[in-house]
C-alpha positions in Angstrom: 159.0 54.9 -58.9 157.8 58.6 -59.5 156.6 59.0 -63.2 159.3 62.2 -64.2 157.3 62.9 -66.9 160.5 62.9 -69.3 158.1 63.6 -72.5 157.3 67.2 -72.0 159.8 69.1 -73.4 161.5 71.7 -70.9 159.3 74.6 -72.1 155.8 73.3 -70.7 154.7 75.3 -68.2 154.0 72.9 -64.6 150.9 74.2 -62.6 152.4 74.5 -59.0 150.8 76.1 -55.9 152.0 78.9 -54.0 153.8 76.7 -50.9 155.8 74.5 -53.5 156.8 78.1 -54.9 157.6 79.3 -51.6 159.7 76.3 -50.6 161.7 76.2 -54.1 162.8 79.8 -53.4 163.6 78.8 -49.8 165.7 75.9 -51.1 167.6 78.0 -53.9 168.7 80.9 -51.4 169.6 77.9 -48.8 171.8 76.3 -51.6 173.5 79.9 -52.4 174.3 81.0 -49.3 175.9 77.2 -49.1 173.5 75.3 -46.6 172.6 71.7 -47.7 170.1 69.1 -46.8 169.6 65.4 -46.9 166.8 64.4 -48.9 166.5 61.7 -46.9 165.6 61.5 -42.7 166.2 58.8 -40.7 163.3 58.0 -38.3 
C-alpha cells in the first residue's frame, strides 16, 4: 500500500517535477471540460 503521508498537515509544500506539474494541469482542464479516465487499464 502507498504510504499517503497523512501526517503532514495540508500546508507542506511537496517537491514535484516539472512533468508531474504538467500532467496535473492536463488532468484538471480534462476534468473541466468533462473528460474522464479510468485509473485503472486492463492489459
Amino acid at each position: 500500500m502507498a504510504d499517503l503521508k497523512f501526517h503532514l498537515p495540508a500546508t507542506s509544500e511537496i517537491d514535484v517535477g516539472a512533468e508531474t506539474l504538467s500532467a496535473i494541469e492536463r488532468g484538471s482542464k480534462d476534468a473541466d471540460a468533462g473528460e474522464l479516465y479510468p485509473l485503472m487499464f486492463e492489459s
